[in-house]
C-alpha positions as a printed NumPy array, in Angstrom:
array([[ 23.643,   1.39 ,  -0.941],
       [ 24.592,   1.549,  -4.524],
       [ 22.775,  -0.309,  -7.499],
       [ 25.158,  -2.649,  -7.702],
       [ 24.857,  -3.823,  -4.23 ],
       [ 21.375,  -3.816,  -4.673],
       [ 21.442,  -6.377,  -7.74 ],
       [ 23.727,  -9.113,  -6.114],
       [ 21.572,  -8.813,  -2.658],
       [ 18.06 ,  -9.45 ,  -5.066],
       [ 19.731, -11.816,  -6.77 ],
       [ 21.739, -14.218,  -4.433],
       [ 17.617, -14.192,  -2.539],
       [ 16.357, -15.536,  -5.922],
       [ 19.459, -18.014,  -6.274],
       [ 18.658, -19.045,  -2.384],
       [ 14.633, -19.442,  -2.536],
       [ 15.152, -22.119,  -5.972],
       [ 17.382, -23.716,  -3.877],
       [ 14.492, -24.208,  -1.31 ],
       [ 12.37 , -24.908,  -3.953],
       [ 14.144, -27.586,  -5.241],
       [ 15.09 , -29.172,  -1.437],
       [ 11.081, -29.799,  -1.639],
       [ 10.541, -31.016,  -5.102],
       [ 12.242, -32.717,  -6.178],
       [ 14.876, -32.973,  -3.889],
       [ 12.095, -34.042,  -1.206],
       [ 11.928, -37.56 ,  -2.802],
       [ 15.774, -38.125,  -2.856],
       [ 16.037, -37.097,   0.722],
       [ 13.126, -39.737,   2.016],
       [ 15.576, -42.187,   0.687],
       [ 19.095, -40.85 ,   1.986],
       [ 16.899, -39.726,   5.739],
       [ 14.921, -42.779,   6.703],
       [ 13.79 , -41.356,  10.305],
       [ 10.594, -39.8  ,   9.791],
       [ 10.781, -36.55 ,  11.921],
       [ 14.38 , -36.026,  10.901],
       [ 13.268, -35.815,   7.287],
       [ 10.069, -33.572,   8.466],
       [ 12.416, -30.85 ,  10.037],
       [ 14.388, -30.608,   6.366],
       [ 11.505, -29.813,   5.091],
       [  9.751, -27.672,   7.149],
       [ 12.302, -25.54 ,   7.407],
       [ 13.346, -25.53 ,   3.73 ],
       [  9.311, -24.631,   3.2  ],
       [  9.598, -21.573,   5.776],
       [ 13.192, -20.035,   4.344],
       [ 11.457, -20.278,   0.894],
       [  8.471, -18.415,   2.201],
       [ 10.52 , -15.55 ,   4.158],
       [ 12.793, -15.561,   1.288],
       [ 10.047, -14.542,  -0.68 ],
       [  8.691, -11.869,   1.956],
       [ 11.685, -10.521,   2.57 ],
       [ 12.373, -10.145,  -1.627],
       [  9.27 ,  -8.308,  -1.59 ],
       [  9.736,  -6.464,   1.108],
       [ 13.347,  -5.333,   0.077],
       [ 12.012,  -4.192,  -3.491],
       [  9.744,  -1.814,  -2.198],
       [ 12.261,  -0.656,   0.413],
       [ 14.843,  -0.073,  -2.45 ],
       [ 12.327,   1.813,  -4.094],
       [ 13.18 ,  -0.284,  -7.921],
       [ 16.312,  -0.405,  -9.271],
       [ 17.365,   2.216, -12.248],
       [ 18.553,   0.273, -15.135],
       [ 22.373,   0.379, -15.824],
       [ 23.647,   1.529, -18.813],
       [ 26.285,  -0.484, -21.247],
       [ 28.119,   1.192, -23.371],
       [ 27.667,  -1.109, -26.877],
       [ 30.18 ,  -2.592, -29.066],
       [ 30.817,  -0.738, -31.683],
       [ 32.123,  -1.753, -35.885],
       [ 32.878,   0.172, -38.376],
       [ 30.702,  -1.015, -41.664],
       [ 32.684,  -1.404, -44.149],
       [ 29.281,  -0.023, -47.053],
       [ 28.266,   3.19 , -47.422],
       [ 24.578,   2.787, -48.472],
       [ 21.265,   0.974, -47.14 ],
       [ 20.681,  -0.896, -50.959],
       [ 24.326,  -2.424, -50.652],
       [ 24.073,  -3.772, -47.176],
       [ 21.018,  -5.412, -47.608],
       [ 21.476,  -6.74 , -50.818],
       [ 24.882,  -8.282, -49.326],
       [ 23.613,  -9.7  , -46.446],
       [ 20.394, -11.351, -47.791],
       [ 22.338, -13.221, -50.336],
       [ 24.196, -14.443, -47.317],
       [ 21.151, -15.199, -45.108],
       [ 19.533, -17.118, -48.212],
       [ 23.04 , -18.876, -48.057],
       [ 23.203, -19.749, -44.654],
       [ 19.902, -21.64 , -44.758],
       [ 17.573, -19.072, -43.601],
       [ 14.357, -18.443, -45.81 ],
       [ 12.565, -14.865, -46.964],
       [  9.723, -14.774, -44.68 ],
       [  8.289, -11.651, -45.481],
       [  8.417,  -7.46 , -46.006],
       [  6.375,  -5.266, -44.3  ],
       [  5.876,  -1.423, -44.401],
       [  6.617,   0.602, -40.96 ],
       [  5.656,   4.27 , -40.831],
       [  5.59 ,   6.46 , -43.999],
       [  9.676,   5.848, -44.871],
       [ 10.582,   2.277, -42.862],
       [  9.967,  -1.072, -43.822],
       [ 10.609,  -4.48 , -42.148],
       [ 12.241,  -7.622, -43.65 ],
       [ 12.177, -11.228, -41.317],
       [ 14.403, -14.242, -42.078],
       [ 13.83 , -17.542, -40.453],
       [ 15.353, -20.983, -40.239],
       [ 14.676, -24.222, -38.015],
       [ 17.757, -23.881, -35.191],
       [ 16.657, -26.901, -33.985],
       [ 13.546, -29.335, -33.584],
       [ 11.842, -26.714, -31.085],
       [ 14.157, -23.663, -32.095],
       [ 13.3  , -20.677, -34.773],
       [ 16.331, -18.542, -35.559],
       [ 15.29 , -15.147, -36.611],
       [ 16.837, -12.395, -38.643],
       [ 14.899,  -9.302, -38.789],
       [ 16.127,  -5.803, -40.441],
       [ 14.074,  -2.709, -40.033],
       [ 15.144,  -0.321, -42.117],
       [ 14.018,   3.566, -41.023],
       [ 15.645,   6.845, -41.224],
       [ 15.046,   8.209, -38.125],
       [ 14.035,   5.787, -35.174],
       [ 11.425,   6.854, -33.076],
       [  9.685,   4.731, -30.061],
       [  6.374,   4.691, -32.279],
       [  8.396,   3.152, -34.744],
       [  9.873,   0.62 , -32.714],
       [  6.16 ,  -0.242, -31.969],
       [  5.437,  -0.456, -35.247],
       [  7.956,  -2.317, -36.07 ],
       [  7.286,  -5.015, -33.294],
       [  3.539,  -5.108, -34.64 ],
       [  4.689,  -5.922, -38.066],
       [  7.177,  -8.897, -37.044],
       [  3.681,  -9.847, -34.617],
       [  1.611, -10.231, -37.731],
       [  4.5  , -12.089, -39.717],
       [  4.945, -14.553, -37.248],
       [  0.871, -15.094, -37.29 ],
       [  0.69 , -14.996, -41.367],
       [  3.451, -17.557, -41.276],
       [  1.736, -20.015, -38.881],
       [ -1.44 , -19.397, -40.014],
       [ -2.854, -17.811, -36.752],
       [ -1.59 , -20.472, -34.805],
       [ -0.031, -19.435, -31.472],
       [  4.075, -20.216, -31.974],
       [  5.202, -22.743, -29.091],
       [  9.097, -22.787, -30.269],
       [ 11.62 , -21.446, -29.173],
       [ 12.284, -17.758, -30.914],
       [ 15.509, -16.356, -31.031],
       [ 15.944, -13.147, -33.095],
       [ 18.84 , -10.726, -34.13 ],
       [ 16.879,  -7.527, -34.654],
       [ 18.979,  -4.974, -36.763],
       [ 17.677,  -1.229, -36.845],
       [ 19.16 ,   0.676, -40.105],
       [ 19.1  ,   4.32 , -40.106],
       [ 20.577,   7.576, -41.668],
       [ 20.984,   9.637, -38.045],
       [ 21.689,   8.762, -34.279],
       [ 18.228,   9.911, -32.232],
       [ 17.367,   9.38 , -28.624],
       [ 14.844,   6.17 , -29.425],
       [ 18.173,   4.525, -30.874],
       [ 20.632,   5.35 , -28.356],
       [ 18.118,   4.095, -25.579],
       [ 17.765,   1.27 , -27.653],
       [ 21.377,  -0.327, -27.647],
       [ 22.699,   1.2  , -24.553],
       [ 21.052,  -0.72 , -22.121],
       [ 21.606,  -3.849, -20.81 ],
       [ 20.064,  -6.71 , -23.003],
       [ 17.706,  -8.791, -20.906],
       [ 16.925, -12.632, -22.57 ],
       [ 13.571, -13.837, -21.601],
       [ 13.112, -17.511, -20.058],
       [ 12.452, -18.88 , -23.248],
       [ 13.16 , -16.612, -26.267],
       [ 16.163, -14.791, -27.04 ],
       [ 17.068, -11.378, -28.775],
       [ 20.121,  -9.4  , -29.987],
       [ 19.169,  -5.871, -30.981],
       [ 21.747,  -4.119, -33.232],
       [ 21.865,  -0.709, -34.617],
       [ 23.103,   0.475, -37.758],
       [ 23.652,   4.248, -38.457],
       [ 24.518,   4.724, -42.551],
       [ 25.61 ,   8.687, -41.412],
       [ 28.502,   7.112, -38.914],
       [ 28.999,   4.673, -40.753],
       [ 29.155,   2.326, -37.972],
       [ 27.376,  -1.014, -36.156],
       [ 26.451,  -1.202, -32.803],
       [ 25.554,  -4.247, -31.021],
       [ 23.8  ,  -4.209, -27.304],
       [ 25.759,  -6.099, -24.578],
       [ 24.342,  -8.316, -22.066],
       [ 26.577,  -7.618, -19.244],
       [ 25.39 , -11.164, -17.224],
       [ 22.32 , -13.068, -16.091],
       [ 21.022, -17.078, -16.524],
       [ 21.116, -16.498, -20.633],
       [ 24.563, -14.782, -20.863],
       [ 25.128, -18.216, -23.148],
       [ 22.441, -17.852, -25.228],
       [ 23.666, -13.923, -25.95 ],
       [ 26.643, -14.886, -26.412],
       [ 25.92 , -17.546, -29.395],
       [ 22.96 , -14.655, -31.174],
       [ 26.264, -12.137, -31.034],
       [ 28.709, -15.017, -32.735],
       [ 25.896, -15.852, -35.364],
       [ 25.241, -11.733, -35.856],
       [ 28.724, -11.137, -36.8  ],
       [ 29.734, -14.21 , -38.503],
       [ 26.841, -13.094, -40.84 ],
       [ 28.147,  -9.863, -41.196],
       [ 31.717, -10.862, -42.145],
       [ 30.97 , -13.305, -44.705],
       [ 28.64 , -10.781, -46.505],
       [ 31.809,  -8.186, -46.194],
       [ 29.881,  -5.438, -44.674],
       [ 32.557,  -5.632, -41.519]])
């Protein structure tokens, strides 16, 4: 059985135990009104209570017999930048950030040579819209690390230790001189949105001369992908570095 197979079979047992999950609540109350005979409405529910629960057993049981599922690889989109050098691109695209309504909200040093720069504006009441750049010549996974600590301790300088309930969504762009493995591991895999916050990671190699931007090839956030990727590159456009 191939990946592929694997994925939809996973997935259309998630899809079918919410939909026993929501028979019960709150579909439950709806259906005492619409089933007024007692035991009629008790066998609904029962059995929507007992697929859930073998649904569950039988997801659990089927991702041990698969044995995991190796991660698919997608190929990313790929733009030619239009600058030659690191100073030009980033002096471009902040004035267009600053323009756009986002705000400066810090730099940060990563490893010896890197450094990190984080732009932020309200997206909504419960919504922070994110624009990071980490800027490193060679991109390592103890990089990436750092670089993740460093946006960590922005995010608690800038709420004053507070723990962030809003919404994040962030357009991480990694800037480098040359391709290694770190960044081709990075933007070749499939981007995965969590429940609540949403990323776009981009890389940017100065020696190709070129942009890459993950792709999210589907899932429940495909939308929210979708609008990161149309903010990403109507950013880049109106600061002319595609």
């Amino acid at each position: 059985m191939s990946d592929r197979v694997k994925e939809i079979v996973l997935k259309a047992l998630i899809v079918f135990g919410m939909l026993c999950l929501f028979t019960l609540f709150p579909g439950g109350i709806l259906l005492a009104f619409l089933v007024p005979n007692p035991n009629t409405l008790g066998v609904i529910l029962y059995t929507a209570l007992f697929a859930m629960i073998a649904t569950g057993v039988l997801f659990i049981i089927l991702q041990l017999i698969f044995g995991g599922i190796n991660p698919r690889t997608e190929k990313p989109e790929k733009i030619a930048l239009k600058v030659g050098a690191y100073d030009e691109f980033s002096s471009n695209l902040e004035t267009t950030l600053l323009n756009a309504g986002y705000s400066k909200t810090g730099v940060s040093p990563v490893m010896q040579d890197g450094s990190v720069m984080l732009y932020s504006k309200l997206g909504g009441a419960d919504t922070l819209d994110c624009f990071s750049i980490i800027r490193i010549a060679e991109l390592t996974e103890e990089a990436i690390e750092a670089a993740n600590g460093a946006l960590t301790d922005m995010f608690t300088r800038d709420s004053n230790g507070k723990r962030i309930t809003k919404t994040v969504n962030m357009i991480s762009v990694f800037c480098v001189d040359r391709i290694t493995q770190s960044f081709n591991g990075m933007i070749n895999g499939n981007v995965e949105q969590g429940l609540k916050n949403g990323r776009l990671p981009v890389g940017i190699s100065f020696g190709g001369k070129n942009v890459y931007i993950g792709k999210q090839r589907d899932g429940f956030a495909i939308l929210k992908y979708r609008r990161l990727r149309k903010e990403f590159l109507a950013l880049m456009e109106s600061s002319g570095t595609i």
